[in-house]
N, C-alpha and C positions, 0 to 999 in steps of 0.2 A: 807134891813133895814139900812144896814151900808154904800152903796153904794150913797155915795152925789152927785157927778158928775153925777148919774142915767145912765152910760153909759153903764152898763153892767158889769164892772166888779171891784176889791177892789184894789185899788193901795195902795203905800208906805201910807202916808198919812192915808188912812181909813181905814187900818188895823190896824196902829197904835191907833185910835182912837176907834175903835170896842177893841182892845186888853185892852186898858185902862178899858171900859166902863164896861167889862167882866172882872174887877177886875183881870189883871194878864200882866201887862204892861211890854211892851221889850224894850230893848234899840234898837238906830236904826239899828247898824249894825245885830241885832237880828230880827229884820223883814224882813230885806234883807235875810238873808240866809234860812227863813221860806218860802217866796216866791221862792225863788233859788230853793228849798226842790220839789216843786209840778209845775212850771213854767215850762210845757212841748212848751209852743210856744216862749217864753225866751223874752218874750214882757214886763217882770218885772212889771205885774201888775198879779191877778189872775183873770179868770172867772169864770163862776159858774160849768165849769165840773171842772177844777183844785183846786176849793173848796172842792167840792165833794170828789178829790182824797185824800183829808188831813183825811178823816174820813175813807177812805177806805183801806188806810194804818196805820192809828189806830190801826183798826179792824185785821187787819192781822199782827199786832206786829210790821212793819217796819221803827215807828216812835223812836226816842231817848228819850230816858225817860228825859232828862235835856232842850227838844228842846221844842221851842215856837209853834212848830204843836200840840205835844202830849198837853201842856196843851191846849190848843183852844180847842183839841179833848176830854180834859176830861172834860172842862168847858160845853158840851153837855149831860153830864152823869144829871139825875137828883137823888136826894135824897128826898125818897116817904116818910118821917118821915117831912120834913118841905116844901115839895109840897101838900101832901097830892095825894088822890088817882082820883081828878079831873086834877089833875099835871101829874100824871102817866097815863093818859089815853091819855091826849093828845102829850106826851112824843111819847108813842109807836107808837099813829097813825103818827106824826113825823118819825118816824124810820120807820114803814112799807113804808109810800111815798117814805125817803131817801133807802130802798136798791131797791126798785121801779125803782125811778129813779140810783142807781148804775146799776142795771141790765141794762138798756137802755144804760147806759155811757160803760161797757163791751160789750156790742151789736155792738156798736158805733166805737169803737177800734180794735175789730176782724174786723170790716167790714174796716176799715182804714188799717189793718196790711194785710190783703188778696188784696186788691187794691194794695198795693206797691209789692207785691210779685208778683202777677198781671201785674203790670208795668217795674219791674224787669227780669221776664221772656219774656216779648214785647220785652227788652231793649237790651236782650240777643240774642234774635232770629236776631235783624235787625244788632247786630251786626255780627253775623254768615254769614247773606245773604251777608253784605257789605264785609266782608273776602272773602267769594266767589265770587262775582263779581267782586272785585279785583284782586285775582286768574287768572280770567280770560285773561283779563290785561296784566297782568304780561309774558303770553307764547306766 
């Protein structure tokens, strides 16, 4: 929705302008550090699992209460007295898809952290074998 460029993911710019729009506007170097915040590939733009993680640090308290994440993450809350209960329903079916899609983004990450420990232990070995074969060398 917020994504203009349509390239996939919300830079400085269209976060700025989604922030606005969501009635709760940052200054820039306040966007910068919101990005900074969840910007695991350090590309300073977010995509949609680094989206994802702004909610799922929320949710598990690791946001600052004064920081431009936590409100984006509260501006998601609805209020069922001026949505009413057709508001709420598609609220939570929202919410079911997003931990849906969290669990696949966790899924995602174990399989990313086990591949480097993976490549780590490769990294290990070949240096081990090169020690010994240098070893060898050496007498």
């Amino acid at each position: 929705r917020y994504d203009a460029g349509r390239d996939g993911f919300i830079d400085l710019m269209e976060l700025k302008l989604m922030m606005e729009k969501l009635g709760a506007p940052q200054t820039h170097l306040g966007l910068k550090n919101m990005i900074k915040e969840v910007d695991e590939d350090l590309d300073s733009k977010l995509s949609f699992r680094e989206f994802l993680l702004i909610f799922r640090k929320a949710a598990a308290g690791e946001l600052q209460e004064d920081s431009g994440l936590h409100a984006l993450a509260r501006l998601s809350e609805i209020d069922v007295s001026t949505e009413g209960v057709k508001g709420a329903k598609n609220f939570f079916e929202a919410k079911v898809q997003a931990i849906h899609d969290a669990s696949r983004f966790e899924e995602e990450i174990k399989a990313e952290q086990e591949e480097k420990k993976k490549q780590a232990e490769e990294l290990k070995q070949r240096k081990a074998a090169f020690k010994e074969l240098q070893s060898t060398f050496k007498q």
